[in-house]
MOPAC internal coordinates of N, CA, C and O (Angstrom, degrees):
PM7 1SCF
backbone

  N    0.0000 0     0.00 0     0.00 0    0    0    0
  C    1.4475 1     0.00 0     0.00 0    1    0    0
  C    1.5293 1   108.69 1     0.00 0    2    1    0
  O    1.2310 1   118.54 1   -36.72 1    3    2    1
  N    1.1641 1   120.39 1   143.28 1    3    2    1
  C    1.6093 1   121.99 1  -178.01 1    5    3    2
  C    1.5452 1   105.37 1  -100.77 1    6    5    3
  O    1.2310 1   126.41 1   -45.36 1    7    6    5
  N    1.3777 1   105.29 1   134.64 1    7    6    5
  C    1.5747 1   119.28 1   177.46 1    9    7    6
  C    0.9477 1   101.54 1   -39.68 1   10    9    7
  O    1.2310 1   132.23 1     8.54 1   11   10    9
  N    1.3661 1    93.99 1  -171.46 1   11   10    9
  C    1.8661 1   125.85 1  -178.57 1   13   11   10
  C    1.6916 1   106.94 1   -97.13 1   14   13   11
  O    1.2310 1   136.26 1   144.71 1   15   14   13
  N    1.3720 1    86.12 1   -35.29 1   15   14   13
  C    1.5873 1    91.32 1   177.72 1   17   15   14
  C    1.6496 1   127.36 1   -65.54 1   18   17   15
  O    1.2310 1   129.06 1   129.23 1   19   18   17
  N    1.0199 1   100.15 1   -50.77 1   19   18   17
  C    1.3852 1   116.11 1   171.56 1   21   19   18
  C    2.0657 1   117.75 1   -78.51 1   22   21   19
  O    1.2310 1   131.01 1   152.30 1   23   22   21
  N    1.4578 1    96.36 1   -27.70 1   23   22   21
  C    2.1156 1    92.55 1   149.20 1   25   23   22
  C    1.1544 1   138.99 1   -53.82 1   26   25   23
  O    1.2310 1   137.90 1   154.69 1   27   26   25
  N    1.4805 1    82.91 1   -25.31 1   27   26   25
  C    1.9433 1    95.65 1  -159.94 1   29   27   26
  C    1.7660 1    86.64 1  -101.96 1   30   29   27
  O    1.2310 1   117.45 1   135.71 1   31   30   29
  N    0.8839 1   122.46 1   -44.29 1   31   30   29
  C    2.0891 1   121.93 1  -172.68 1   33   31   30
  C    2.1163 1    86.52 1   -67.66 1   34   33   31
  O    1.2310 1   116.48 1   134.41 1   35   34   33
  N    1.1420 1   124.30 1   -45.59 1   35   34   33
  C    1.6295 1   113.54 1  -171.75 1   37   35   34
  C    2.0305 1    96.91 1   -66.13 1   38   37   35
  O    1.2310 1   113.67 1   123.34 1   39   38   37
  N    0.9633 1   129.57 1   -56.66 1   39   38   37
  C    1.5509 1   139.65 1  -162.09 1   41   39   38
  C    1.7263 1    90.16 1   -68.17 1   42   41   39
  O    1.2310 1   123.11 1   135.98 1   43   42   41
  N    1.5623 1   111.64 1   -44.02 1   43   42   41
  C    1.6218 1    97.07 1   165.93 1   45   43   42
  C    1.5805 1   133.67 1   -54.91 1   46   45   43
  O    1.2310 1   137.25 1   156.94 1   47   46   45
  N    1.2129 1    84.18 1   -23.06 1   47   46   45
  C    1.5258 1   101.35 1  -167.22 1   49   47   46
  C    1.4271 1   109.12 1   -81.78 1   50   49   47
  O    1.2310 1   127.31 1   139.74 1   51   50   49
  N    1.5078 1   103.54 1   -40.26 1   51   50   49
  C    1.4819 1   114.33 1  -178.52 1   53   51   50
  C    1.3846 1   120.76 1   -75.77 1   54   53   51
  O    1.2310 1   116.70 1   159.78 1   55   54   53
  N    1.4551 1   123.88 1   -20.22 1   55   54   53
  C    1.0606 1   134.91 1   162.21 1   57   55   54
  C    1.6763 1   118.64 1   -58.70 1   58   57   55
  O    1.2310 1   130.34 1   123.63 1   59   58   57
  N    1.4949 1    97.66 1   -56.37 1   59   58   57
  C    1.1876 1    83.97 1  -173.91 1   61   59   58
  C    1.5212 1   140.24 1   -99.27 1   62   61   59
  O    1.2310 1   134.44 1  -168.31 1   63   62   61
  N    1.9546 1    89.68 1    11.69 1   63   62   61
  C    1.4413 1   110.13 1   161.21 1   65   63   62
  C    1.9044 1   110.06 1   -78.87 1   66   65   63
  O    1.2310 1   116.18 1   155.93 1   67   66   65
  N    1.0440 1   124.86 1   -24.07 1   67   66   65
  C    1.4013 1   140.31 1  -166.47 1   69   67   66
  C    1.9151 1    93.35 1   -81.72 1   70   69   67
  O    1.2310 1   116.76 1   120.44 1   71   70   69
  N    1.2716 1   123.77 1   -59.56 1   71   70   69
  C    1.2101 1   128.78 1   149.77 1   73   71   70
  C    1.3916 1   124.13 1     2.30 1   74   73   71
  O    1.2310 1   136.47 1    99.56 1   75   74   73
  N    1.7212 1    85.71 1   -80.44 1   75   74   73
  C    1.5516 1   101.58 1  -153.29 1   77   75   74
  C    1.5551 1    99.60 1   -84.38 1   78   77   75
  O    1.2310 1   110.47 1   145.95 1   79   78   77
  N    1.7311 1   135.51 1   -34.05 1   79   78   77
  C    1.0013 1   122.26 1   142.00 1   81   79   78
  C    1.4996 1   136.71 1   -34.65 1   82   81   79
  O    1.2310 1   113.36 1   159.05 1   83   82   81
  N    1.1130 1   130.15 1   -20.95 1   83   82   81
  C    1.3035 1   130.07 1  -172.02 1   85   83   82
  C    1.4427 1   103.65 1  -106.33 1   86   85   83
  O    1.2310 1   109.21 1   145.11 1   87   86   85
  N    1.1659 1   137.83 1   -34.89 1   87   86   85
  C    1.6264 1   139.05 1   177.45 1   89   87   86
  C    1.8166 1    84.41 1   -64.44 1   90   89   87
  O    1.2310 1   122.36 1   120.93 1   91   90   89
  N    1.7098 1   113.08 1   -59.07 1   91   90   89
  C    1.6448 1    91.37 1  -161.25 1   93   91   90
  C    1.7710 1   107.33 1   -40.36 1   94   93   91
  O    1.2310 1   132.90 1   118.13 1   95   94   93
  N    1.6608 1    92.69 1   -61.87 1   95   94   93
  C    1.9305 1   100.26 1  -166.39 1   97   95   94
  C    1.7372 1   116.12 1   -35.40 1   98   97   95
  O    1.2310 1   125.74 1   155.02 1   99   98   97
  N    1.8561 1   106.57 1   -24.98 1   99   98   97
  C    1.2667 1   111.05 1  -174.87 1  101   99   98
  C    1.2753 1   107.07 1   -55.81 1  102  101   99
  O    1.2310 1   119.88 1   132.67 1  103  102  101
  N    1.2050 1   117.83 1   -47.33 1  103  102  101
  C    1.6804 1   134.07 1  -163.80 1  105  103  102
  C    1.3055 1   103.23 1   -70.12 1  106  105  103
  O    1.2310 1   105.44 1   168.80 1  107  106  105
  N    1.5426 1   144.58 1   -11.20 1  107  106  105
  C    1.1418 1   136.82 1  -147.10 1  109  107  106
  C    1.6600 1    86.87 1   -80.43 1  110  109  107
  O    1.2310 1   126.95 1   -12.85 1  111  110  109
  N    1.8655 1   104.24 1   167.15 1  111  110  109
  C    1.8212 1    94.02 1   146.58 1  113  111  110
  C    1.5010 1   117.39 1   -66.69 1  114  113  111
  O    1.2310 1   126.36 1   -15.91 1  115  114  113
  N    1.4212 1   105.38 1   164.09 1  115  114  113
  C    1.6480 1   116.69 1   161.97 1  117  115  114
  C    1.7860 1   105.80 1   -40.09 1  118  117  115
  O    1.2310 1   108.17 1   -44.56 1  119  118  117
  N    0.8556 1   139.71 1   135.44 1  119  118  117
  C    1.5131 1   161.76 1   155.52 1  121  119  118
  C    1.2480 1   107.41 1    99.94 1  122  121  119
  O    1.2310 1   115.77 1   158.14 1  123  122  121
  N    1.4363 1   125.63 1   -21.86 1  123  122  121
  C    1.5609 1   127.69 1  -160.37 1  125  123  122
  C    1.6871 1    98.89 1   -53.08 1  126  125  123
  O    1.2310 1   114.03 1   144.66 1  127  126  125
  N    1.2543 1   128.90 1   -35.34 1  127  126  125
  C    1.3115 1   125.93 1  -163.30 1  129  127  126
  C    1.8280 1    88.85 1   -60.82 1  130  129  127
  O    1.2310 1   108.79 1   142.29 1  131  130  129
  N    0.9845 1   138.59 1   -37.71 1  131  130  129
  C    2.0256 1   143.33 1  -167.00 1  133  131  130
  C    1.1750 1    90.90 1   -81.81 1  134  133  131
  O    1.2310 1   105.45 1   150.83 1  135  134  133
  N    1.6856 1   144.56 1   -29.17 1  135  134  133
  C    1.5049 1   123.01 1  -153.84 1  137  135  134
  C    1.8305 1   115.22 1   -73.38 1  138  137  135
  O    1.2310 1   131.35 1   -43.03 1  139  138  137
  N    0.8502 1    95.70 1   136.97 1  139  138  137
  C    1.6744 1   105.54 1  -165.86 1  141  139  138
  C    1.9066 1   102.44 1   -74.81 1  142  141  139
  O    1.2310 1   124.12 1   -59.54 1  143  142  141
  N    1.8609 1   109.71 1   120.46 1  143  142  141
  C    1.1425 1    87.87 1  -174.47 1  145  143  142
  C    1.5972 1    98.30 1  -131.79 1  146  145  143
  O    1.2310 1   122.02 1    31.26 1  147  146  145
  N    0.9461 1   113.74 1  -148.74 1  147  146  145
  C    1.6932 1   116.28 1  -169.68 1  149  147  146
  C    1.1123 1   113.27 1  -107.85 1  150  149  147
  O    1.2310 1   113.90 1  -168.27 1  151  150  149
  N    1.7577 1   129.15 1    11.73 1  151  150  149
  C    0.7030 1   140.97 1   178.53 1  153  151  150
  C    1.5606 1   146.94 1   -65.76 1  154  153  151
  O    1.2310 1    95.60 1     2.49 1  155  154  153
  N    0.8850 1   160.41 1  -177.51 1  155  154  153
  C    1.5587 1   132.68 1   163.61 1  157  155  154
  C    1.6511 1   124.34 1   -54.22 1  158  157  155
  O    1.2310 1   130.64 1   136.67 1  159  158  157
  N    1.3824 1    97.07 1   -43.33 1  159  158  157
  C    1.4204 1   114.51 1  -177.28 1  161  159  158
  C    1.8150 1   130.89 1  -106.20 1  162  161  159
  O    1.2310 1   139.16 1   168.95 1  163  162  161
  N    1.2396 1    80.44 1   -11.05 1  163  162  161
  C    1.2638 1   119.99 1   139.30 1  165  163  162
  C    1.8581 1   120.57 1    61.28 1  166  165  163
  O    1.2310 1   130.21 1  -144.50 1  167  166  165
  N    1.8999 1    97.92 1    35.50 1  167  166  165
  C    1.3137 1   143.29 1  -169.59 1  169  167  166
  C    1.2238 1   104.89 1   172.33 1  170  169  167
  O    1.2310 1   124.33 1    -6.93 1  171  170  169
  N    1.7605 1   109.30 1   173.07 1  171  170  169
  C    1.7691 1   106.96 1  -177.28 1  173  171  170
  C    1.5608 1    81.25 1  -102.79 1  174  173  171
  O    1.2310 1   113.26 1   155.34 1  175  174  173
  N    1.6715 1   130.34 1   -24.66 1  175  174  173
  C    1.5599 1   105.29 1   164.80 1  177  175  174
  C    1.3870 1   122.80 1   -49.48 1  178  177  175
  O    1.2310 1   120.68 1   134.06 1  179  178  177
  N    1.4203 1   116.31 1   -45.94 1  179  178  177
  C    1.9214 1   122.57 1   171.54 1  181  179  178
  C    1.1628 1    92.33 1   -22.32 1  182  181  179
  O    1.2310 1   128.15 1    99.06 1  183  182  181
  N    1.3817 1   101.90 1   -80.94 1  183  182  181
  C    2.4044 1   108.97 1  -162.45 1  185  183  182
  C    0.9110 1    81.34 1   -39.03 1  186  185  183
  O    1.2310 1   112.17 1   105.40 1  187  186  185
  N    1.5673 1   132.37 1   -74.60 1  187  186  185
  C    1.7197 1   106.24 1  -122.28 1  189  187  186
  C    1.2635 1   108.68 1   -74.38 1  190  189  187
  O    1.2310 1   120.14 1   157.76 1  191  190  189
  N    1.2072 1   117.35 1   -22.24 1  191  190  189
  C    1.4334 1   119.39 1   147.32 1  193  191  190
  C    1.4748 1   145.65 1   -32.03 1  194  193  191
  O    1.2310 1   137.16 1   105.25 1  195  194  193
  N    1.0346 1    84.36 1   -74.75 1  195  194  193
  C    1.6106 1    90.71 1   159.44 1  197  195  194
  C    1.7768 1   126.30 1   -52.01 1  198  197  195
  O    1.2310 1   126.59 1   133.78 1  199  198  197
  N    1.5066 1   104.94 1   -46.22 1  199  198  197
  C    1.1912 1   113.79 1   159.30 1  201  199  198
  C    1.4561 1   128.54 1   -19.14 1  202  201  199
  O    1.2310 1   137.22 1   113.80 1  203  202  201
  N    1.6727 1    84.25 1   -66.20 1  203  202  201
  C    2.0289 1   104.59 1  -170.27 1  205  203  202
  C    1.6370 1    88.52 1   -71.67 1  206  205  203
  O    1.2310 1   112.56 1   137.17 1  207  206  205
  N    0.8800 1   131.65 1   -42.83 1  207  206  205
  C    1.6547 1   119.66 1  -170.11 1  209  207  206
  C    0.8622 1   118.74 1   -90.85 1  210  209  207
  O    1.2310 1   111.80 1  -176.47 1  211  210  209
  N    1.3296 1   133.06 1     3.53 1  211  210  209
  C    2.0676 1   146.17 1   130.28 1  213  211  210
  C    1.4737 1   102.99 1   -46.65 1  214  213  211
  O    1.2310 1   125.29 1   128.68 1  215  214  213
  N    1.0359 1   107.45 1   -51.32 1  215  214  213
  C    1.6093 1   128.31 1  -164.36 1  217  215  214
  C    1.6827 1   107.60 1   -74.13 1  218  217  215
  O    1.2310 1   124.36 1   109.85 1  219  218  217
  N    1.2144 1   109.24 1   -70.15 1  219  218  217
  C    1.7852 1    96.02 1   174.25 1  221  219  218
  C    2.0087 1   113.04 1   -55.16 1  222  221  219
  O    1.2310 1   121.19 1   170.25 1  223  222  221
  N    1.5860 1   115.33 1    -9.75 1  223  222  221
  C    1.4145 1   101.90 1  -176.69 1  225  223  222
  C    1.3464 1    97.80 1   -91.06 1  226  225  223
  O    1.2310 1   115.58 1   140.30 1  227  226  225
  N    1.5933 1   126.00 1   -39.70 1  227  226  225
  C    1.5065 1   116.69 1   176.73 1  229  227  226
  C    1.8255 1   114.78 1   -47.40 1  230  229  227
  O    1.2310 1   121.93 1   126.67 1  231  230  229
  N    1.3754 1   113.91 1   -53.33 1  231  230  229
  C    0.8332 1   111.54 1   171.08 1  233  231  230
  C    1.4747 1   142.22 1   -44.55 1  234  233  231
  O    1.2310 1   130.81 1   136.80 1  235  234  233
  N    1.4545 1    96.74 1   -43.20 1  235  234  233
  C    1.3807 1   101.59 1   173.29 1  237  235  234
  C    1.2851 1   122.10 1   -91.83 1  238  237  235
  O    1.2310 1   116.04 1   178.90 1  239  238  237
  N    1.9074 1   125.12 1    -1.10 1  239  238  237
  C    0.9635 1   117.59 1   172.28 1  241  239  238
  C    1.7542 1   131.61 1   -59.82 1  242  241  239
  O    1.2310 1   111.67 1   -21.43 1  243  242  241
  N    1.1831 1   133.30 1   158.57 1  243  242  241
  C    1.2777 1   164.33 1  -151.64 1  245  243  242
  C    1.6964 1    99.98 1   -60.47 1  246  245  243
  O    1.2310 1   127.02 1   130.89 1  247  246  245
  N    1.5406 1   104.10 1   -49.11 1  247  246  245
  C    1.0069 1   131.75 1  -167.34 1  249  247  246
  C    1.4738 1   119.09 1   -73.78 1  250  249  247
  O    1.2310 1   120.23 1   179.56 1  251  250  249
  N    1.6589 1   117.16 1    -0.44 1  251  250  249
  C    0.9965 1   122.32 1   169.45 1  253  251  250
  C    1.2965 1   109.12 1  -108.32 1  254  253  251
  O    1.2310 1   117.33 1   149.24 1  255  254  253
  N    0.9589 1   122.69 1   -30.76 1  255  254  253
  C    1.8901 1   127.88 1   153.58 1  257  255  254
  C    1.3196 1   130.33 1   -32.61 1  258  257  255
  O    1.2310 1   129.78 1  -114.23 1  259  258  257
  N    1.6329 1    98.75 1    65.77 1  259  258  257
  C    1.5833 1   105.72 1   169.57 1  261  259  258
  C    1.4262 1   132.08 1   -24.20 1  262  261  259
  O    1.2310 1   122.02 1   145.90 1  263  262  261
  N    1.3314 1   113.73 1   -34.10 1  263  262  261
  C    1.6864 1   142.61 1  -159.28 1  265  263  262
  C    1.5618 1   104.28 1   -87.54 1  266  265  263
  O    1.2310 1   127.31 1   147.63 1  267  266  265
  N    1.1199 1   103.53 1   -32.37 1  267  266  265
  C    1.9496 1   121.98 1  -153.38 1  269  267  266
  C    2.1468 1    82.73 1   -92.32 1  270  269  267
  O    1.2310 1   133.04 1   -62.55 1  271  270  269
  N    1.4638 1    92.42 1   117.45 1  271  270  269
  C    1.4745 1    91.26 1   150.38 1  273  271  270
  C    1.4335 1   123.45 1  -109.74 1  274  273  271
  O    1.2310 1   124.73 1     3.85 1  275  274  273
  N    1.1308 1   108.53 1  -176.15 1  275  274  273
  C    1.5602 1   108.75 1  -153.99 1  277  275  274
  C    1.8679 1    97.50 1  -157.23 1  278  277  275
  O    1.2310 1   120.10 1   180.00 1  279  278  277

């Protein structure tokens, strides 16, 4: 199970990577977030996508389950 210490420095982290991604996308032009690129994900909707569905598995992982031994 991972501390408290090291939950709270990852959720810091994630915050303020989630942040700093989202001010960039602000700046984009209008549609650029849809433009099809060569990328992995292959739009900046892909990431953010992917993002949020990184994000609901951290969340729901095991490993945040104080209760749950292991």
């Amino acid at each position: 199970m991972m501390d408290v210490q090291t939950a709270q420095l990852l959720a810091d982290y994630n915050a303020w990577a989630d942040q700093t991604l989202f001010t960039a996308v602000a700046k984009l032009p209008e549609g650029d977030i849809y433009r099809q690129t060569t990328t992995l994900f292959r739009s900046m909707v892909g990431t953010l996508n992917h993002n949020y569905q990184v994000d609901l598995i951290w969340w729901s992982g095991p490993y945040l389950n104080r209760t749950q031994s292991h």
